[in-house]
N, C-alpha and C positions, 0 to 999 in steps of 0.2 A: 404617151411618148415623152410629156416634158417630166417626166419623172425616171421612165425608163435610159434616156437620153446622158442624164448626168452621172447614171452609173447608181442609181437605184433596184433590187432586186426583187423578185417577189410580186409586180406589179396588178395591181387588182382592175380594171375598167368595170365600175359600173353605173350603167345607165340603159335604160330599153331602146331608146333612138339609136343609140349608140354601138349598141351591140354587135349588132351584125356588122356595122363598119368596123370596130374594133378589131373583130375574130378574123373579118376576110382579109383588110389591109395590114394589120401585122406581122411584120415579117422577124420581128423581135420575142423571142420562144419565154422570157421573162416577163411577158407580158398576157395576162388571162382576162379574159371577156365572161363578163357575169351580167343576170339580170340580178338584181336588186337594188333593193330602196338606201340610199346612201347612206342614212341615219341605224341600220340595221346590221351591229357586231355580226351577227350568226350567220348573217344571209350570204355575208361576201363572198366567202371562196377560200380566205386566210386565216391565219393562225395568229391569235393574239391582235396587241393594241395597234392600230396602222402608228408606222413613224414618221409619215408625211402623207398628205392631201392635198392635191390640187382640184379647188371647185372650178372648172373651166363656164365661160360663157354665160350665159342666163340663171345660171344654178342659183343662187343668191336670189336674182329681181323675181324668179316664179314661185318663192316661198312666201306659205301663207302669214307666216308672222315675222317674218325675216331675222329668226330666230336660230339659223340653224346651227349655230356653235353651241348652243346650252343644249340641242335637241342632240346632236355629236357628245357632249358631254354627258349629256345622262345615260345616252348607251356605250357609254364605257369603248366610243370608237379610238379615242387617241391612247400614244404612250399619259405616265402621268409626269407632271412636269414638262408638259410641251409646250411648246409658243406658236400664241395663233397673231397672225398679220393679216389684215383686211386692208387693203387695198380700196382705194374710192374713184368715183368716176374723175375727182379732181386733181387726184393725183397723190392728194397725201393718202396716209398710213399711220394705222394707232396698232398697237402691242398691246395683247392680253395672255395672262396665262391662269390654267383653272386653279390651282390650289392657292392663285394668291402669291408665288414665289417669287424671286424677284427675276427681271427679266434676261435672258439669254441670249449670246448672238447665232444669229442665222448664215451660214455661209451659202446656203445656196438658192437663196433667195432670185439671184440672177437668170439659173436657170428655167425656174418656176416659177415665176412672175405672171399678172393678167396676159392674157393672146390679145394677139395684135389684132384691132378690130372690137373689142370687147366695149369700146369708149361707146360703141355704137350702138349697142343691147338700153332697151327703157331704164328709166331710173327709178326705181324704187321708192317710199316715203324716206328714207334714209339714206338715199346717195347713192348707195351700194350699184355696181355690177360685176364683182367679183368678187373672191374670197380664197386665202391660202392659209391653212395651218400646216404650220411645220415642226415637227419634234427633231430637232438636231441630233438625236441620239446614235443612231450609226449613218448619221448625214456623208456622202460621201467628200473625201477631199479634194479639190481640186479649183484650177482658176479659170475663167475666162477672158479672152480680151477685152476691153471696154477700147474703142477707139476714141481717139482726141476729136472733138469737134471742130479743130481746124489745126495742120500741121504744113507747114512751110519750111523750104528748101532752102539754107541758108548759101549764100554764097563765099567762096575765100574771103579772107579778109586782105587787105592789100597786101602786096609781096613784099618783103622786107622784114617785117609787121610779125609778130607771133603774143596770141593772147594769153591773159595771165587773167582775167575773169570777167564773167557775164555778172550781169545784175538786170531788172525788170524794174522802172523808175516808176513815180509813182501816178505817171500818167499810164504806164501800160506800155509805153517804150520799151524796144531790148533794145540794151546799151552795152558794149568791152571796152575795157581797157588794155591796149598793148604794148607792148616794146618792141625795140629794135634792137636788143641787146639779146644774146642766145642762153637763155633762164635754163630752156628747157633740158641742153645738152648736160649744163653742168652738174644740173639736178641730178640726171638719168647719172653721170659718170659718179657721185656722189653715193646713192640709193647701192649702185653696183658695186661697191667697194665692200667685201667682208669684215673687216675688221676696223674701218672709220679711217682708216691711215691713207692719205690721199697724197700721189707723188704729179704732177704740183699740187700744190696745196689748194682746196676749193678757191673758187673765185666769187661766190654769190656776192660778197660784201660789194668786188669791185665794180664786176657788171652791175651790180643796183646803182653806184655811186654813176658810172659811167656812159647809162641808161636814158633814154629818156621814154617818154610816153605819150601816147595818143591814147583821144575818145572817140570810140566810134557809137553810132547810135541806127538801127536798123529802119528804112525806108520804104516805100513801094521799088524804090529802082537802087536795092540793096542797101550795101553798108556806106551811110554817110560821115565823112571823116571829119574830127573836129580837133581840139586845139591840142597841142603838144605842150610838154612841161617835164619837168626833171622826172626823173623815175623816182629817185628815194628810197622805195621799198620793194620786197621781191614778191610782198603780198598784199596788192591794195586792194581793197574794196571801196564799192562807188555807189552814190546818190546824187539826186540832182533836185533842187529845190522847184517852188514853184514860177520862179522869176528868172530860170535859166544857170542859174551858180551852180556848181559843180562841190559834191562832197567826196573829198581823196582821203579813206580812212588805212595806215598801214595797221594790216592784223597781228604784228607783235613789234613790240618797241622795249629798248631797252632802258626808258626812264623820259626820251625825250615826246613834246608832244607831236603826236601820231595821226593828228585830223589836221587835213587842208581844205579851205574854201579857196573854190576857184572863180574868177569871173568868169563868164559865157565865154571868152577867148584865151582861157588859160591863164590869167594872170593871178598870182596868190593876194586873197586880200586877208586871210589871219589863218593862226593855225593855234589847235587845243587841245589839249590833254583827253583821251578816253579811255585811256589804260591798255594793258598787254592783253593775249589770250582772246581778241576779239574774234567768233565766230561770226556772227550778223552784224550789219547795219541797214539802217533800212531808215528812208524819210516818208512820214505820213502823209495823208491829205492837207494837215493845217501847218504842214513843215517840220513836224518836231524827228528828230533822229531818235530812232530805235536803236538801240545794243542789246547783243546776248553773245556773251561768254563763252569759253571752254574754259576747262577745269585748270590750267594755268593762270588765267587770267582770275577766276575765282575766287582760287586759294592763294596767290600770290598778292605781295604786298607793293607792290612796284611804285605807285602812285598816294597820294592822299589827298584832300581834301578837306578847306577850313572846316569847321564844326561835325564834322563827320570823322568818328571811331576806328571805321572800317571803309572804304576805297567802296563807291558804286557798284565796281564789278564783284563784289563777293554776295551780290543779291543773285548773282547768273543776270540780269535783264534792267534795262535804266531806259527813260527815254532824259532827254538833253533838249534845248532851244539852237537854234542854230548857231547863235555866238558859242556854246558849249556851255552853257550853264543849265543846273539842273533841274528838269521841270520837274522827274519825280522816280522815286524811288520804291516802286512797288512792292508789297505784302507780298511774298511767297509762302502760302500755306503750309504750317507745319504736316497736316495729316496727307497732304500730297508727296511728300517723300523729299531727298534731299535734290537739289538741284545743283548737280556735279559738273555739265555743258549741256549747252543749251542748242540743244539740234535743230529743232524747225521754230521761226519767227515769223509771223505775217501780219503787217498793219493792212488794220480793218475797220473801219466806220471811225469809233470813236478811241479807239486803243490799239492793242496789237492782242494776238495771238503766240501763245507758247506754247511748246510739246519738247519737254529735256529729262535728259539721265539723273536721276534712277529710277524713276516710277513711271516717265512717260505721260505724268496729270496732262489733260490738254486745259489750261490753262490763260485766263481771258483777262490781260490788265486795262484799265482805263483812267486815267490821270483824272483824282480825285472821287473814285468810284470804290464802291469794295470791289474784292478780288472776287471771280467768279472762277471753278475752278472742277473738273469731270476725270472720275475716273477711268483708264485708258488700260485695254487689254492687249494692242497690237504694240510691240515692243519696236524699237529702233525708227521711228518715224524720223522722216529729214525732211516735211515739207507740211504746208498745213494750207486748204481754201476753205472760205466758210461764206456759205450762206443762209441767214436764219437760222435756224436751228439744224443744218444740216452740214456735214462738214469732208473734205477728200483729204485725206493722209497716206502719203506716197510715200514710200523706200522702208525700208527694213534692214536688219541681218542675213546675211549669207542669202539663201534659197528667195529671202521675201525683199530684195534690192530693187525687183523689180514690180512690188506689189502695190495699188491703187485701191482705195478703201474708202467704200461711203460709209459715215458714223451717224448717230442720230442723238442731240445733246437734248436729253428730258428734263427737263425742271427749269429751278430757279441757276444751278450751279453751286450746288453746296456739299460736293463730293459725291454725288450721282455717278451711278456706270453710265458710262456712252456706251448705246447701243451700234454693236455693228450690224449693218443692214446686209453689205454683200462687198467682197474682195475681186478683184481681176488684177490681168497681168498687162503693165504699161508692154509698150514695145520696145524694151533696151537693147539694144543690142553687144551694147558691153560685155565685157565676162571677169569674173576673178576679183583682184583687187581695183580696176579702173573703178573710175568713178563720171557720172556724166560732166557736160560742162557745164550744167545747172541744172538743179530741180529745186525747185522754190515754189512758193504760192502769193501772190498777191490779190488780198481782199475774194474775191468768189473763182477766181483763177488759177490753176495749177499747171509750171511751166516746166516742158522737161526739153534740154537741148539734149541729143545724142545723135554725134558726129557733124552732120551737117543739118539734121532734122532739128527743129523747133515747132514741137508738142504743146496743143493746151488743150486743156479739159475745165469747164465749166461747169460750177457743184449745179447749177440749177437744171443741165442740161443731161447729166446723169443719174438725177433724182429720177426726171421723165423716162430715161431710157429703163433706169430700173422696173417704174410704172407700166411701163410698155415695151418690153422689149420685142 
């Protein structure tokens, strides 16, 4: 069944215990009940190499040498070039494949994962109670949901009040920024205009000028409202230090500088340069501010800086100290590809985390460290959580906007494929061209707001479920 389930054809059961439950409770005509010895091509029932195996249960701990993938190998049971996953009592999983090739990802690993209950079978000298090889070769396509491990009901935000962006601080607060000023209208009457010729003439400049703005920051007993300040910009993004200060970054500037530090009650105490084309910012655990560019910001010359060539942002990603000066300037690997905008940024432990156009590298800086850096098959990622060596990457293009991906980073980090372990479908409810009102990741957490839902999913917590689903 957990193979028949996902849309596997040809289904072979065999096992002598098993049999007669197989054949009678079957009610799935894809599905054929055999006796035979598992390890035995000839005996099964089928035709050719199997393209996936589910060893449910015990199979694994009552083998006498707990050898049975080479014993599978030597009779020629798999496709060639398949990928075997073994699954351990403790929850990790090592990747083997027979000819040596390098290794594969598995899409439906989710559906076919240990049974639930399996933690409970003896253990083995080797750990072992279960086992999954899988040949991705006519793997079927498709997603499952993986549910957030805890999702919360946001409530309005005050009347008046219309937001213009979420941010996740770096204690794990969600925190918006709003105005009072009506963005959104002029935007939509702007967008709606065929040909750019607007009778009146837009307003964005004024309402920003004329604007002001609130911080709100999310509570047990909702959204708690904090200080007010000029608006300024019609695109702020926001940070909050570890001492309560407030970071007001506008994402495009026309030469002036673009960052404000706020007191804890809104008061400006400096403001500094971080160039145009800002996609991210983001403040670490030890305070230092994160940047990652779009491709304006880039390739544009807008700004400079004493003994520096080229302006920060044409690396795509800088981190800064809080007065704005700059702590560092990280290495972007040539053989990673060019980095045209910088989609997904997530500070984490000791640096930040990167995943940008064109190549998608997921890519690991850390001030004063080399560059660590994997390459990435899931194209259009907008968000990144990592824990240990295991990593969520949310959104995509078109059909994958709504796609949730466990990766699995092997080695040292020296242009390695990341393995994808297993894809599902968040819950968006969006469609078309929307966009959520946030999807980010901070440090082992991936947030997705959509509408009044506020989403997280924990990488540590969807390793397990993969483990057991």
């Amino acid at each position: 069944m957990a193979l028949s389930e996902p849309g596997y054809g040809n289904v072979i059961a065999r096992d002598e215990t098993l049999f007669n439950a197989s054949r009678s409770s079957s009610q799935d005509q894809s599905i054929k009940a055999v006796v035979a010895d598992l390890r035995d091509r000839g005996g099964h029932g089928g035709e050719g190499a199997a393209d996936a195996m589910v060893c449910m249960g015990d199979t694994i701990t009552h083998c006498d040498d707990c050898d049975l993938g080479q014993s599978l190998e030597q009779a020629a049971v798999f496709a060639d070039g398949s990928d075997r996953l073994v699954h351990r009592r403790d929850g990790s999983s090592s990747w083997s494949r027979p000819n040596g090739v390098g290794k594969r990802a598995c899409h439906s690993v989710s559906a076919v994962g240990v049974p639930r209950g399996s933690h409970r079978h003896p253990r083995c000298e080797h750990g072992l109670t279960a086992a999954i090889w899988i040949a991705p070769v006519r793997a079927p396509e498709y997603h499952l949901a993986m549910s957030p491990y805890v999702t919360t009901s946001l409530s309005p935000i005050p009347a008046g009040w219309q937001a213009l962006h979420h941010a996740i601080l770096a204690d794990g607060t969600l925190a918006a920024i709003v105005t009072d000023v009506d963005l959104a209208s002029e935007w939509a009457r702007i967008h709606a205009s065929p040909d750019g010729h607007l009778d009146p003439p837009g307003r964005i400049d004024d309402l920003t000028k004329e604007g002001s703005a609130k911080l709100l920051s999310w509570g047990e007993d909702g959204w708690k409202e904090g200080p007010v300040f000029p608006l300024e910009t019609p695109h702020p993004l926001l940070g909050r230090f570890a001492d309560g200060r407030w970071l007001v970054v506008g994402s495009r500037t026309r030469g002036d500088p673009n960052a404000r530090i706020l007191s804890p009650d809104g008061s400006l105490l400096t403001r500094f340069m971080l160039g145009d084309g800002i996609e991210h910012v983001a403040i670490d655990d030890l305070d230092r501010i994160w940047v990652g560019w779009f491709d304006e910001g880039i390739f544009g010359r807008g700004w400079s800086v004493p003994g520096m060539e080229w302006p920060p942002s044409s690396n795509g990603v800088a981190c800064f100290a809080p007065d704005g000066s700059i702590v560092a300037v990280p290495t972007w690997p040539e053989e990673a590809g060019l980095i045209d905008d910088c989609y997904a940024l997530t500070p984490a432990a000791s640096g930040a985390w990167v995943c940008a156009y064109t190549d998608f590298a997921l890519v690991n800086f850390a001030p004063g460290e080399p560059t660590r850096w994997w390459r990435n098959a899931l194209v259009g990622a907008k968000a990144i959580a990592i824990d240990g060596n295991h990593m969520l990457l949310a959104g995509g293009y078109g059909s994958d906007a709504a796609r949730l991906a466990l990766v699995e980073l092997d080695q040292r980090g020296s242009g390695e494929a990341a393995v994808t372990l297993a894809t599902w479908q968040m819950p968006l409810r969006l469609a078309g061209s929307e966009r959520p009102m946030l999807l980010t990741g901070r440090a082992d957490t991936l947030h997705l707001i959509d509408g009044d839902r506020w989403h997280r999913w924990r990488v540590g917590d969807v390793v397990t479920a993969l483990a057991y689903p």
